[in-house]
TIRO-2110 file (N, C-alpha, C; in Angstrom, 1 decimal):
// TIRO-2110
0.8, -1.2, 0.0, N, 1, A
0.0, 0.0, 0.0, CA, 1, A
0.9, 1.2, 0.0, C, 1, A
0.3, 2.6, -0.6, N, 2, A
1.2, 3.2, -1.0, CA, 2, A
0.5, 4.7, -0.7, C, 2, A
0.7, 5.4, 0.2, N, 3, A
0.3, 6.5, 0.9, CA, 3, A
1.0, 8.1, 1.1, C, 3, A
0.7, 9.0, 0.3, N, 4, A
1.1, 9.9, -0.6, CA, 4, A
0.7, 11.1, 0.8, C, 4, A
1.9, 11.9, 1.3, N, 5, A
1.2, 12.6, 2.4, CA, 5, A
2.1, 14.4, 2.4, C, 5, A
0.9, 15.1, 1.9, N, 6, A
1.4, 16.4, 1.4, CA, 6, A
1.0, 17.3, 2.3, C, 6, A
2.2, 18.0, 2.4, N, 7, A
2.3, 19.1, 3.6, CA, 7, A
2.4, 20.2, 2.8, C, 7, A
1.5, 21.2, 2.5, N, 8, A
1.3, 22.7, 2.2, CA, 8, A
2.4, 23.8, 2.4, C, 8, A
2.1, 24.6, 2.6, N, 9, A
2.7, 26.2, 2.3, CA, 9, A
3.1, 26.5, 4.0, C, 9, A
4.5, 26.6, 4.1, N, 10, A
4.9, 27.2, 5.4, CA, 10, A
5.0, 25.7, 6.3, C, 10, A
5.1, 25.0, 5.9, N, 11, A
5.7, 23.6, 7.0, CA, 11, A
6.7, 23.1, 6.9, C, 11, A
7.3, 23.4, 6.1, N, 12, A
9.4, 23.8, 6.3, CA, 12, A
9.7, 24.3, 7.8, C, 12, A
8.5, 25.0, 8.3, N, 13, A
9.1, 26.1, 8.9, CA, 13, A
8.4, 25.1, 10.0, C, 13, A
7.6, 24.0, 10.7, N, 14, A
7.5, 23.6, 11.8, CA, 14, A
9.1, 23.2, 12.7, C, 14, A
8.3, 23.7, 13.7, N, 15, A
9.9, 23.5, 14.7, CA, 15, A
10.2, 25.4, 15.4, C, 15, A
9.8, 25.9, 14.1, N, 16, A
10.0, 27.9, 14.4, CA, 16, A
8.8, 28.5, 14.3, C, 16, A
8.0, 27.7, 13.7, N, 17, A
6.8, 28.6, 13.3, CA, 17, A
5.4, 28.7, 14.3, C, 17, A
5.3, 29.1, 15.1, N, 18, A
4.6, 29.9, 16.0, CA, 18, A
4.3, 28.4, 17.1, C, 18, A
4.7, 28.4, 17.7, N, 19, A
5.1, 27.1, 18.8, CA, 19, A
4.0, 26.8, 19.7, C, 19, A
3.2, 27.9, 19.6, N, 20, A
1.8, 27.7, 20.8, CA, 20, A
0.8, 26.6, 19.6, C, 20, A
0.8, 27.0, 18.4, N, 21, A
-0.1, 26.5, 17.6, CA, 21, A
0.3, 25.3, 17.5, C, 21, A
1.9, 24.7, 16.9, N, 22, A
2.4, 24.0, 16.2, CA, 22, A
3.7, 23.2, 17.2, C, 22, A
3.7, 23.6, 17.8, N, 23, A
4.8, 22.5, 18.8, CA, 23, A
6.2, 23.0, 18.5, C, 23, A
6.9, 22.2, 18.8, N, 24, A
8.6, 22.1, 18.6, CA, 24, A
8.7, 21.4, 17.4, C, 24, A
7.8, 20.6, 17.2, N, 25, A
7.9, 18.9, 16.0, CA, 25, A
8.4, 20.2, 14.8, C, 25, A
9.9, 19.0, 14.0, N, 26, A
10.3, 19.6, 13.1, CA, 26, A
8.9, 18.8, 11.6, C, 26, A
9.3, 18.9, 10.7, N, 27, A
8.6, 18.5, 9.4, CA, 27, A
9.1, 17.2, 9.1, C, 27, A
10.6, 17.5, 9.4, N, 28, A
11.3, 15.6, 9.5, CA, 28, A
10.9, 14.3, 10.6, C, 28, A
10.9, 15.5, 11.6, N, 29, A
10.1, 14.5, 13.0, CA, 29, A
8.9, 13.8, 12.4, C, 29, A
8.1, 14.8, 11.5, N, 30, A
6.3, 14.2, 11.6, CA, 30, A
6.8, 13.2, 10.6, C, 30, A
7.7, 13.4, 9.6, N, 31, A
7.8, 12.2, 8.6, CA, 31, A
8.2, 11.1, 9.3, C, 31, A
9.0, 11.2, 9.8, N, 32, A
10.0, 10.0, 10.2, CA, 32, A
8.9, 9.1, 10.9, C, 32, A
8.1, 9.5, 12.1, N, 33, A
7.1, 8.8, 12.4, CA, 33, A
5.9, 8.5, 11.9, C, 33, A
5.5, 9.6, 10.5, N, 34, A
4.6, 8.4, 9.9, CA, 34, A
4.9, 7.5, 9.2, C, 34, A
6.7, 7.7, 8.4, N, 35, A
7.0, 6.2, 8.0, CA, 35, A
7.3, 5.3, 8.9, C, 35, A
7.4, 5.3, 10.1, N, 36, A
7.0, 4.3, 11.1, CA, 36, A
5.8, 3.5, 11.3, C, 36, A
4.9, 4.7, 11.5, N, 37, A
4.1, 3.9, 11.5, CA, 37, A
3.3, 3.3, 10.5, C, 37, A
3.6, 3.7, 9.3, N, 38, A
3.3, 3.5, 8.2, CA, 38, A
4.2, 1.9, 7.6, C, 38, A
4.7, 1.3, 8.3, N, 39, A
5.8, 0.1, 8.2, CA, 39, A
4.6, -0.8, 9.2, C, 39, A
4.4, 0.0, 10.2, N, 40, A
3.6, -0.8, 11.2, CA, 40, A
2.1, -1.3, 10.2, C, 40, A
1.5, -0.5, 9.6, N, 41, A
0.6, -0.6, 9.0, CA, 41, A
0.6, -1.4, 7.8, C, 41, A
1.7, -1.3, 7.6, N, 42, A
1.8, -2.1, 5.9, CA, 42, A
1.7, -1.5, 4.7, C, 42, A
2.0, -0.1, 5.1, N, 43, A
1.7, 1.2, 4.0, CA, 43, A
3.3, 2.1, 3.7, C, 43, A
3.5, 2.2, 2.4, N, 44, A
4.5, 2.9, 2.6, CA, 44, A
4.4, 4.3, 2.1, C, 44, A
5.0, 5.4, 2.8, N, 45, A
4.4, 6.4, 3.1, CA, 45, A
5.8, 7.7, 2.4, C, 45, A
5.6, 8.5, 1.7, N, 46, A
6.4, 9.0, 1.0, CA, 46, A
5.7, 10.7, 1.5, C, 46, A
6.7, 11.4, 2.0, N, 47, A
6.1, 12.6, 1.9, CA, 47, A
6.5, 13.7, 0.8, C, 47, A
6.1, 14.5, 0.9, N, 48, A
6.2, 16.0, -0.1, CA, 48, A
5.5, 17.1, 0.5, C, 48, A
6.6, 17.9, 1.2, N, 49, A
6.3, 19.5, 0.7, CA, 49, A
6.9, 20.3, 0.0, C, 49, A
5.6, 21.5, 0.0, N, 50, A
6.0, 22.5, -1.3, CA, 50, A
5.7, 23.9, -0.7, C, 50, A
5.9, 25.4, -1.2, N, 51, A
5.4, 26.3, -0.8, CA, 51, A
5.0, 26.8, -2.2, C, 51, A
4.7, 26.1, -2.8, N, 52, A
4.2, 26.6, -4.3, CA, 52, A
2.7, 26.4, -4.9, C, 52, A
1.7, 26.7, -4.9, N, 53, A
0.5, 26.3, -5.1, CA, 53, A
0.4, 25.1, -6.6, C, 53, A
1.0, 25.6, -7.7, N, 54, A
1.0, 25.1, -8.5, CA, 54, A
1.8, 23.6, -8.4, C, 54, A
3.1, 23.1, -7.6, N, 55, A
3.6, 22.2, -7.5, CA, 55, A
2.5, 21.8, -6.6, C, 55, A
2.3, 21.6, -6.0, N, 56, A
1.4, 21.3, -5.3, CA, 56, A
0.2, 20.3, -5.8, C, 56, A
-0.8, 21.1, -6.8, N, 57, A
-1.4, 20.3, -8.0, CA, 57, A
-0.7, 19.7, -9.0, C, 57, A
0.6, 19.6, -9.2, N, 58, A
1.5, 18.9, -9.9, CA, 58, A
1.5, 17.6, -9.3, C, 58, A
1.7, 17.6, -8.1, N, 59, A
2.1, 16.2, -7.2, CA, 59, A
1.2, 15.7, -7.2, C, 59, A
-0.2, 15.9, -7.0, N, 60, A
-1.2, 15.8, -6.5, CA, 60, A
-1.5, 15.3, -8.3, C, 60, A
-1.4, 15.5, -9.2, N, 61, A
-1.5, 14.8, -10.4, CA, 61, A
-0.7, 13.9, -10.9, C, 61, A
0.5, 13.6, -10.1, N, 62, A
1.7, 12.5, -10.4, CA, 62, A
1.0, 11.4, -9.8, C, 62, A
0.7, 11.9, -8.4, N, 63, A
-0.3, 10.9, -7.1, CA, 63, A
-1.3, 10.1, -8.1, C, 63, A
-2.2, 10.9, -8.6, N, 64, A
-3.2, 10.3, -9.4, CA, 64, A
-2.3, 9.0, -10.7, C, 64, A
-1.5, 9.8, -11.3, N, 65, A
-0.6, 8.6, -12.3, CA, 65, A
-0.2, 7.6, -12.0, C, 65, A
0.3, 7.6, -10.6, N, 66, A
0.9, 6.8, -9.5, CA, 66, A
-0.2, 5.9, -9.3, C, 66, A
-1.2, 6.0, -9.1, N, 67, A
-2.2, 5.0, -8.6, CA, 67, A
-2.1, 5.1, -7.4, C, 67, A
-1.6, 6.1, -6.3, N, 68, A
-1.8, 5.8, -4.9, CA, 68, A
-2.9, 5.2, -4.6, C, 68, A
-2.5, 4.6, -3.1, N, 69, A
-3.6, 4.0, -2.5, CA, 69, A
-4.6, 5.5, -1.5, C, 69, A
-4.0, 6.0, -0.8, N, 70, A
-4.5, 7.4, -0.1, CA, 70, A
-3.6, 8.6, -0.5, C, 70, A
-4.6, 9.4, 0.3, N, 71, A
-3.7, 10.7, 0.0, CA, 71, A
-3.8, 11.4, 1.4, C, 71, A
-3.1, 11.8, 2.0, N, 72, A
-3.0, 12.4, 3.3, CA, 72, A
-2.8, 14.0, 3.1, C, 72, A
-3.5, 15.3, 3.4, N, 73, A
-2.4, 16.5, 2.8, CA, 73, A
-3.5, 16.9, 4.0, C, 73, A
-2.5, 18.0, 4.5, N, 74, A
-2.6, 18.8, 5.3, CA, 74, A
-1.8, 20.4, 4.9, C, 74, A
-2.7, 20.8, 3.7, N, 75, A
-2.3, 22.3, 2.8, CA, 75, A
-2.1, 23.4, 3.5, C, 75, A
-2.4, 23.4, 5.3, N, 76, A
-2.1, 25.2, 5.5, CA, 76, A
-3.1, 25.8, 4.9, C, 76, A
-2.7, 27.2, 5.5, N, 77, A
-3.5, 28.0, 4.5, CA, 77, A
-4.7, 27.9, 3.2, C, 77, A
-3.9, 27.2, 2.4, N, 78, A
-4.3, 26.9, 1.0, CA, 78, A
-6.4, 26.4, 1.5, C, 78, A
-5.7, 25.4, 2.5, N, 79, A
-7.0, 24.8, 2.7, CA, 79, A
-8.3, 25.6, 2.6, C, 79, A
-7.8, 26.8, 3.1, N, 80, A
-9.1, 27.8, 3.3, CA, 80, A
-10.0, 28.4, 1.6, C, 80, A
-9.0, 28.3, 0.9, N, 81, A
-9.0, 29.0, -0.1, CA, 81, A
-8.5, 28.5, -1.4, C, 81, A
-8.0, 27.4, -1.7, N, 82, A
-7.3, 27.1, -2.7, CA, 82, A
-8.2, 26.3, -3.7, C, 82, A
-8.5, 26.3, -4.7, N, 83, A
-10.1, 25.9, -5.1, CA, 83, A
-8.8, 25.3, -6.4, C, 83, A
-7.5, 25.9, -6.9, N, 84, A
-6.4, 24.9, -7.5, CA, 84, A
-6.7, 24.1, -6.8, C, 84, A
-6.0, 23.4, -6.0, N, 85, A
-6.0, 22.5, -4.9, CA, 85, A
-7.1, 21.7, -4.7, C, 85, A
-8.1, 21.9, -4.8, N, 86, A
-9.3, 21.4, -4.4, CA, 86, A
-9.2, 20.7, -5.7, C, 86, A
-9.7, 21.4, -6.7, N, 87, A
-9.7, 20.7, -8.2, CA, 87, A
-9.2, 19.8, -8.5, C, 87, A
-7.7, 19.7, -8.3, N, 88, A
-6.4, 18.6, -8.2, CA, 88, A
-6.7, 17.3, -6.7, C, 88, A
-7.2, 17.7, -6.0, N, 89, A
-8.1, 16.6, -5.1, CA, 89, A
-8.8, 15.8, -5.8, C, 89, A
-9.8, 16.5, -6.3, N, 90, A
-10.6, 16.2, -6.7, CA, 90, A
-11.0, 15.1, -8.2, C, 90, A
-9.4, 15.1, -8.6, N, 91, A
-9.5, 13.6, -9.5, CA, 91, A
-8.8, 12.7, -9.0, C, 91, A
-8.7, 12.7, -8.1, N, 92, A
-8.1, 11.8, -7.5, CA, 92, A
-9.0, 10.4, -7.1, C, 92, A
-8.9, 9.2, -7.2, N, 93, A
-10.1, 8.1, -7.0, CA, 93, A
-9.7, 7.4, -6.4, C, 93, A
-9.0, 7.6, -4.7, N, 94, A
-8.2, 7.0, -3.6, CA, 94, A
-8.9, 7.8, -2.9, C, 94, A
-8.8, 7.5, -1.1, N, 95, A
-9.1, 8.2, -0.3, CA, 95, A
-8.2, 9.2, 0.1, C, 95, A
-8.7, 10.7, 0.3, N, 96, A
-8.1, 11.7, 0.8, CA, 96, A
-8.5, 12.1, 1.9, C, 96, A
-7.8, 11.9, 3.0, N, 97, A
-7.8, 12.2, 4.2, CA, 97, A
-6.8, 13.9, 5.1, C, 97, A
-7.9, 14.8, 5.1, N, 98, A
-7.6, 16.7, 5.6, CA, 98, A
-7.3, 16.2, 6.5, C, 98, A
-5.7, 17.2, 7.3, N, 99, A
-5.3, 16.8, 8.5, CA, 99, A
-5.0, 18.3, 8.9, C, 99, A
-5.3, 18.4, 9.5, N, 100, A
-4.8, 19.8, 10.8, CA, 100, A
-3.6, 19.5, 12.5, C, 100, A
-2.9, 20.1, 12.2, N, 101, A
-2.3, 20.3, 13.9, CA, 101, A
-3.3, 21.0, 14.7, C, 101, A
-3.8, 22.0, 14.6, N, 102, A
-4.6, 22.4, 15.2, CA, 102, A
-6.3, 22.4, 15.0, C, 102, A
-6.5, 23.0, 16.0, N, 103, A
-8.3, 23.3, 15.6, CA, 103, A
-8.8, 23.9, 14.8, C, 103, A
-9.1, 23.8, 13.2, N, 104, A
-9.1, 25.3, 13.1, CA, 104, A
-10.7, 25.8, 13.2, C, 104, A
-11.1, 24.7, 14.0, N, 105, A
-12.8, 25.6, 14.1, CA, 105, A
-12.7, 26.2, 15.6, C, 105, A
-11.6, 26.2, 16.0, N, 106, A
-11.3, 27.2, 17.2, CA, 106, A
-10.4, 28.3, 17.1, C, 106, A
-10.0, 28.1, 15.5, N, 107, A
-9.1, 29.2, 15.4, CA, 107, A
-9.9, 30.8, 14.6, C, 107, A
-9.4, 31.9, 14.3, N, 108, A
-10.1, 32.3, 13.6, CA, 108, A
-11.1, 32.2, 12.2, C, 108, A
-11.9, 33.1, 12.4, N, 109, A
-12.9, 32.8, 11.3, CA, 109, A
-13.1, 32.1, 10.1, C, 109, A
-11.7, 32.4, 9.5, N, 110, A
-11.5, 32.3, 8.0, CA, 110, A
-10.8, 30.8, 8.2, C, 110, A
-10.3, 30.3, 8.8, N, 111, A
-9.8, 29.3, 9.0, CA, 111, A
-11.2, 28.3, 9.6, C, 111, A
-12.1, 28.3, 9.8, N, 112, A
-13.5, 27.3, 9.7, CA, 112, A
-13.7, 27.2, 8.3, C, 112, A
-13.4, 27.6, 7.6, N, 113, A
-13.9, 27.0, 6.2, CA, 113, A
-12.7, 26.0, 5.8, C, 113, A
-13.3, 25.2, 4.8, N, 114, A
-12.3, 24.0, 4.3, CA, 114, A
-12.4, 23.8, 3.1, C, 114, A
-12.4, 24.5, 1.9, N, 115, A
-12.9, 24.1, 1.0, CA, 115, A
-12.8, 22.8, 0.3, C, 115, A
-11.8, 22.3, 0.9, N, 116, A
-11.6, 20.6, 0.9, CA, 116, A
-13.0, 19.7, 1.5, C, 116, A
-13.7, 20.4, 2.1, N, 117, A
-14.7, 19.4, 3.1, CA, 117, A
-15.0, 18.5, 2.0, C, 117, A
-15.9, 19.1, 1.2, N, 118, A
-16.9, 18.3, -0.2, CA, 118, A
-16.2, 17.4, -0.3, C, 118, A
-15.1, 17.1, -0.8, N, 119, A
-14.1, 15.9, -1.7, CA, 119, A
-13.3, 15.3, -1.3, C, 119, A
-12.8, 15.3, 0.4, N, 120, A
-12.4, 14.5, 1.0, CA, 120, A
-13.2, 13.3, 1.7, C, 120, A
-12.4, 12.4, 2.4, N, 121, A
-12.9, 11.3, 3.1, CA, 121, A
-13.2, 11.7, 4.2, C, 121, A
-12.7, 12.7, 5.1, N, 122, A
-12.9, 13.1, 6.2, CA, 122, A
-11.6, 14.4, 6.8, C, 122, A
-11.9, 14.6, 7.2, N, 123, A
-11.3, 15.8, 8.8, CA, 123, A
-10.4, 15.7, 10.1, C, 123, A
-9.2, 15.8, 10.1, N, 124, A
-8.9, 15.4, 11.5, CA, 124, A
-7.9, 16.9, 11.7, C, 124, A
-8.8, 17.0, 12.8, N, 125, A
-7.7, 18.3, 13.0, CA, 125, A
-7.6, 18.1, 14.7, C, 125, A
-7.1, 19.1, 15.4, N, 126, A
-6.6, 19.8, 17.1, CA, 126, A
-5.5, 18.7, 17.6, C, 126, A
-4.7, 17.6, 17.3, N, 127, A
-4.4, 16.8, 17.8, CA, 127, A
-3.0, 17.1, 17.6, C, 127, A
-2.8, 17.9, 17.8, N, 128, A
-1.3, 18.4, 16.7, CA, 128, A
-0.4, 17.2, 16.1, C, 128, A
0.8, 16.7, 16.4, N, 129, A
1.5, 15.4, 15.7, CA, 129, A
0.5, 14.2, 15.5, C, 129, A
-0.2, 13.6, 16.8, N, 130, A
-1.3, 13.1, 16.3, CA, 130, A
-2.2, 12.9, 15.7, C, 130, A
-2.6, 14.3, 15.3, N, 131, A
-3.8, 14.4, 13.8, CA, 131, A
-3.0, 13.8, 12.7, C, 131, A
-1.6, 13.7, 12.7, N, 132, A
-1.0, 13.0, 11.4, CA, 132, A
-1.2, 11.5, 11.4, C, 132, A
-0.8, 11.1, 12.4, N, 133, A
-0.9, 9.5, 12.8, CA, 133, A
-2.0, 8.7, 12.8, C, 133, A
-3.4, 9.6, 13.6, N, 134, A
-4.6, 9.3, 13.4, CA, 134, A
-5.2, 9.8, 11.8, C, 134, A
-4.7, 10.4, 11.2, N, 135, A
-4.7, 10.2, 9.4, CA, 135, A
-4.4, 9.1, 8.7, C, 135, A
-3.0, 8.9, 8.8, N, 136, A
-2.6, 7.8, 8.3, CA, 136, A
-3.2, 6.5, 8.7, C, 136, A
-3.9, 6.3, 10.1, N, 137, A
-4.4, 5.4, 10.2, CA, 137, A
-5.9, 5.0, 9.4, C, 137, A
-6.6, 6.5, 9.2, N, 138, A
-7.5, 6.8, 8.4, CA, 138, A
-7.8, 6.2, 7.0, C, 138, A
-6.2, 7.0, 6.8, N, 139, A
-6.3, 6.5, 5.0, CA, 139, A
-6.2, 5.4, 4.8, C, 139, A
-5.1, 4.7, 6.1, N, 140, A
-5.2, 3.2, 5.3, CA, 140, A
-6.4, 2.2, 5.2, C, 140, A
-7.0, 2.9, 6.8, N, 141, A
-8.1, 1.8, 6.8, CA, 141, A
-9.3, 2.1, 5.4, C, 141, A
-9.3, 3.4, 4.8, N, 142, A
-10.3, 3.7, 3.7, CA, 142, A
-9.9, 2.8, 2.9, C, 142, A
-8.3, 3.2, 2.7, N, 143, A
-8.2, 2.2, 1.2, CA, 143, A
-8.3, 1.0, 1.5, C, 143, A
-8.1, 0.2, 2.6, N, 144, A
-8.1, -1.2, 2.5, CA, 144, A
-9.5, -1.3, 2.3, C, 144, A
-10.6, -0.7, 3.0, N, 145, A
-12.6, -0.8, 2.6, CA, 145, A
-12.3, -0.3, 1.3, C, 145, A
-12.1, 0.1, 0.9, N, 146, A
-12.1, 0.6, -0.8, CA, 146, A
-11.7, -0.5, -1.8, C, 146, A
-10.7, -1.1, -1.7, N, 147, A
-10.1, -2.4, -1.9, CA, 147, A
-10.8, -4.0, -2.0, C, 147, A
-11.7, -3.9, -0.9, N, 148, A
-12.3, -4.9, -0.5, CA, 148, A
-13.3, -5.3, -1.5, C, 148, A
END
């Protein structure tokens, strides 16, 4: 199984980037542990980030050529607004599973919207490193029901 997990605009920068929201966890930390656990699972788990909108739907159309089995992305910002992004989800015919570090329906305004909701499999956000873990366990279990 083969699980495709895309980190958005500004997650280079976890480890410095506003610590109350996002922790200490570097971007390599969150990888390292979901190819762990992703070995545990029986899934092998390749990450990608970008700060480029356009690479972004690039990958996200390689994903598609690829035949992944899920798709895991947690876009930042974009999420709110990126309707590129959405579109490029959106042919995708694996399960895609939104992940958040934080709440963002506790965060401000503009950050409750998802324009992802419609086209994903589901939502995991406030759990910070955990929302990634509890993803991956998400997507795998979609794709294996998908599979079946």
């Amino acid at each position: 199984m083969r699980v495709l997990m895309l980190h958005g605009i500004n997650h280079n920068m976890f480890g410095k980037r506003d610590p109350k929201q996002y922790g200490t966890i570097t971007l390599d930390e969150i990888n390292a542990s979901l190819v762990a656990l992703g070995k545990e699972l029986g899934a092998e788990v390749e990450a990608y980030q970008t700060n480029g909108e356009g690479d972004m739907c690039e990958r996200i159309h390689q994903a598609y050529t690829d035949g992944v089995d899920a798709v895991l992305i947690n876009a930042g910002a974009w999420t709110h607004y990126s309707y590129g992004i959405r579109d490029a989800l959106a042919i995708l015919t694996c399960p895609v599973v939104e992940i958040h570090m934080s709440n963002i329906h506790a965060r401000e305004a503009f950050r409750h919207v998802s324009v992802f909701a419609e086209i994903v499999k589901g939502q995991i956000c406030g759990f910070g490193v955990d929302s990634y873990l509890l993803g991956l366990r998400a997507g795998v279990s979609a794709a294996q029901a998908a599979k079946a």
